[in-house]
C-alpha positions in Angstrom: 0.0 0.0 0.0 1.3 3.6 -1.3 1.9 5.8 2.0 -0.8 8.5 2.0 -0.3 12.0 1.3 -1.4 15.2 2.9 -1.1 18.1 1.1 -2.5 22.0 2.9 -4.2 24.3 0.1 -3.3 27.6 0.0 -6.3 29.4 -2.0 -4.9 32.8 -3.3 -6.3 36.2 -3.8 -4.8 39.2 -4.0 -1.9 38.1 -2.9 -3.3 36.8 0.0 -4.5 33.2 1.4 -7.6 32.9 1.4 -10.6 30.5 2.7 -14.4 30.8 1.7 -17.2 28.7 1.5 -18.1 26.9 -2.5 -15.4 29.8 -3.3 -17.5 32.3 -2.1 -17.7 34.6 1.4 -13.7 35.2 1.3 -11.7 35.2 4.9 -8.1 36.4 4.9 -6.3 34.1 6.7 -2.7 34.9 5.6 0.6 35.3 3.5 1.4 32.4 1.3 5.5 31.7 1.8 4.7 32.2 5.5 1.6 29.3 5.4 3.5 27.6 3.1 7.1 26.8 4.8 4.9 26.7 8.7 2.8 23.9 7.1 6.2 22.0 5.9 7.6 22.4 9.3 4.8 20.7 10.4 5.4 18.0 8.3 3.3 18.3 5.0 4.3 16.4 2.0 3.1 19.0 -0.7 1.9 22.3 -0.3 -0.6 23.4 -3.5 -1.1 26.4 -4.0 -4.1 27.9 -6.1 -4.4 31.5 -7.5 -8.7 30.7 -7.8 -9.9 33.8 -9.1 -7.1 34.1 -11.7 -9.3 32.4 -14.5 -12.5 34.2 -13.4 -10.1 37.4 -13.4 -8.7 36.3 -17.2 -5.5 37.3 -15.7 -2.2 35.1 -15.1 -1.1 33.2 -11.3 1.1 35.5 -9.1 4.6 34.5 -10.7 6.8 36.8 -7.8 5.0 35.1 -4.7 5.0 31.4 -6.3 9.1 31.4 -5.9 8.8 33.3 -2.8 7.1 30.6 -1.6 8.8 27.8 -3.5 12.1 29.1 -2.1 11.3 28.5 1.4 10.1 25.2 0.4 11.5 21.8 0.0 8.6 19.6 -0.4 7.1 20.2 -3.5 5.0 23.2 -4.5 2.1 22.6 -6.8 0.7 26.1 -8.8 -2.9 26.4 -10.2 -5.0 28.9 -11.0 -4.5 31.2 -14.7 -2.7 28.4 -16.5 -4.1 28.3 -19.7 -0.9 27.7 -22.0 2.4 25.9 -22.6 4.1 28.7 -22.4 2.2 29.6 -18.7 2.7 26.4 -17.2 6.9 26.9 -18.4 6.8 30.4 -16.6 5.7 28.7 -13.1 7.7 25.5 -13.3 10.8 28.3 -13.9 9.3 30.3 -10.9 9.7 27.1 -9.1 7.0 25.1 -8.8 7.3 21.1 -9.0 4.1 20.6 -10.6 1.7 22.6 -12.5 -2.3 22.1 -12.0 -4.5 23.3 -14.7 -8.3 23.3 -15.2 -10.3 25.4 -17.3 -7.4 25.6 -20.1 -7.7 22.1 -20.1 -11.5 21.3 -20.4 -11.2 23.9 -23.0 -7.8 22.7 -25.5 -7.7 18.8 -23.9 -4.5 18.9 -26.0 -2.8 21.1 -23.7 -2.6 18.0 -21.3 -0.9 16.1 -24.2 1.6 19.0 -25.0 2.7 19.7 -21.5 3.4 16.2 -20.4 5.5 15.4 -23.7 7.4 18.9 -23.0 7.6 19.0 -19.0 7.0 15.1 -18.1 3.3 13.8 -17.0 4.8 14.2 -13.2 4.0 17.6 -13.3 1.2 18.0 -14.7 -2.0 17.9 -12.5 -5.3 18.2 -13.9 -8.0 19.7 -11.5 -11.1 18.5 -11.6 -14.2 20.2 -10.0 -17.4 18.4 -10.1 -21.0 19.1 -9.1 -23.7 16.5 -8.5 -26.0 15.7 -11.5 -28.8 13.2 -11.9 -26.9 9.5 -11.1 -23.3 11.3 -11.9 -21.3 14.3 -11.9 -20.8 17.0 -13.8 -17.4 18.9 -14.5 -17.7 23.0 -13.8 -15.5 25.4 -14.4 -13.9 29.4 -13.7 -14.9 28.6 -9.7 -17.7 26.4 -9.9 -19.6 28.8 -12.1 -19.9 27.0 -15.9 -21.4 23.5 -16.4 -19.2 22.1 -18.9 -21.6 19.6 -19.1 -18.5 17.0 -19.2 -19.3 14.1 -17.2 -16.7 13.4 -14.7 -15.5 9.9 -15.0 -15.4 10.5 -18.4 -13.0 13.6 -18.5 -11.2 11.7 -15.9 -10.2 9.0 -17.7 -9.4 11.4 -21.0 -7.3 13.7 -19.2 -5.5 10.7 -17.7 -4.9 9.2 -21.6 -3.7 13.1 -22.4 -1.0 12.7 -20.0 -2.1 13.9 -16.6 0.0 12.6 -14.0 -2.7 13.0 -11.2 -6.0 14.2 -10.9 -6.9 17.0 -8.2 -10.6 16.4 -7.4 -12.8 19.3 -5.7 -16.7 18.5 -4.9 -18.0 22.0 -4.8 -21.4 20.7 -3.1 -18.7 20.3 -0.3 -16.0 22.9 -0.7 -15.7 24.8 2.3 -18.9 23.7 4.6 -16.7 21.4 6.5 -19.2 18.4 6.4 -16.4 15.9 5.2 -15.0 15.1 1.1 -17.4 13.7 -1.4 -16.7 9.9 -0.9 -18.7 8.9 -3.7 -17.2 11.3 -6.0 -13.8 10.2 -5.3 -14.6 7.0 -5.0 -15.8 6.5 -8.4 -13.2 8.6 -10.0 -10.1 7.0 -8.4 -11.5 3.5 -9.4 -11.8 4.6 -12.8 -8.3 5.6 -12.9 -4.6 4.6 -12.7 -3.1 8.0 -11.6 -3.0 9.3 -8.2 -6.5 10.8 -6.9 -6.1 13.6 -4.3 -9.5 14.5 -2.3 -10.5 18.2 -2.3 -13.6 20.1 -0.6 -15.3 19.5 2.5 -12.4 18.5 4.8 -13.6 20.0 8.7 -12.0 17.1 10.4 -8.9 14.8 11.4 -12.1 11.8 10.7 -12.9 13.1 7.5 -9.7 12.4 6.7 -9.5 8.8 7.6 -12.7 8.5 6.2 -11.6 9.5 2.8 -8.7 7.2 2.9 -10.4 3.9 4.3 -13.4 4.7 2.2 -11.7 5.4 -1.2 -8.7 4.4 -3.0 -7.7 8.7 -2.9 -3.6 8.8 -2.6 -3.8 12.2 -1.0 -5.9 14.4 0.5 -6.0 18.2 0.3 -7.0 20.3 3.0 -7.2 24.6 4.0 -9.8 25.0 6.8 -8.5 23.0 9.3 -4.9 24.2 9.1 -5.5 27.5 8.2 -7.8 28.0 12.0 -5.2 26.0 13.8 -7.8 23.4 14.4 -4.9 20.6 13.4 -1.9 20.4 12.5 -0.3 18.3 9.7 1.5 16.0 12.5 -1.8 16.0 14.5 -3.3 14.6 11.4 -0.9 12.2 10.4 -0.8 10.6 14.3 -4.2 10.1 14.2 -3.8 8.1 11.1 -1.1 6.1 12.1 -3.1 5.5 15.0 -5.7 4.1 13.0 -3.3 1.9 10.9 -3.1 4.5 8.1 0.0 4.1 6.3 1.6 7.7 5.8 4.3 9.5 5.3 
């Protein structure tokens, strides 16, 4: 069994972390290299970082504080948010990320997946994946939860793993931010129609939801802001309780 990951999510806005509720209701809840380099002291094995009103904005990710950040990192740094080219996704990886996630640039040019895995290796490419529930399935929504794309999302999952994703970042947005635990049906179903690594997004509010999300799913990480960001857990509080539990991590 593959040790689990937890990864912290800094959402960004104007320059600042930030933590709302289905992307909405914004809090300020700090600066991004400080988050960043306190949640690898306390033992985080990624840190993503998301720029999430860049693509509503139609404007590119904040290049000067992703190697501000990735400079007081050593675990690697994962950049979304306003990547909608090649040419964007070079400018981040040289501004020090490790892996680059992209969403609405790739529901709109799938062949971006294709192009940036052949030019930067599928290892850094991540391809974020919101969904919303629809009849028996899901559907995949875009620029914040706000378009229906009307893709269904097993089905873009297992195209955009065929393109060349190297993971998939999955985000319910019926759970993002209320805290009532992740969407284990959604991520269930999309990390058994896969091969690639799954990481749980949205609705994290507890060390149990958590567990729940790895002993319930096959996810191989899971991505978490509230709970961190209020000082609720830590990252080692998390990962004890796991190990407690018989979750293998690292």
């Amino acid at each position: 069994m593959l040790a689990k990951r937890i990864i912290p999510c800094l959402d960004m806005k104007d320059g600042k972390v930030v933590k709302g509720i289905k992307f909405k209701n914004l809090r300020d809840v700090g600066y991004p290299p400080d988050l960043a380099k306190e949640y690898e002291d306390q033992g985080a094995d990624e840190v993503t970082f998301l720029d999430i009103s860049a693509s509503v904005e139609g404007r590119k990710t904040m290049l000067n504080i992703v190697t501000e950040t990735a400079e007081r990192l050593t675990v690697p740094l994962c950049v979304g948010g306003g990547i909608s080219s090649v040419d964007d996704m070079r400018k981040a990886l040289n501004a020090g990320a490790d892996k680059v996630s992209i969403n609405s640039a790739a529901v709109m040019n799938p062949d971006m997946i294709t192009e940036c895995a052949e030019n930067f290796g599928r290892q850094c490419v991540v391809v974020a994946i919101d969904v919303k529930k629809k009849d028996n399935g899901w559907t995949v929504v875009t620029h914040g939860g706000t378009k229906d794309t009307g893709l269904d999302a097993l089905d873009w999952a297992q195209r955009a793993q065929d393109l060349g994703a190297g993971e998939i970042l999955l985000t319910s947005m019926d759970a993002d931010g209320v805290k009532t635990g992740y969407d284990i049906p959604a991520t269930a179903a999309i990390a058994d129609a896969v091969s690639i690594p799954v990481i749980a997004s949205g609705g994290c509010g507890s060390v149990e939801h958590i567990y729940e999300v790895f002993t319930q799913t096959n996810a191989a990480a899971a991505l978490a802001a509230s709970i961190f960001h209020f000082k609720e857990y830590t990252v080692g509080d998390v990962k004890q309780y796991l190990k407690d539990r018989g979750v293998v991590v690292r």
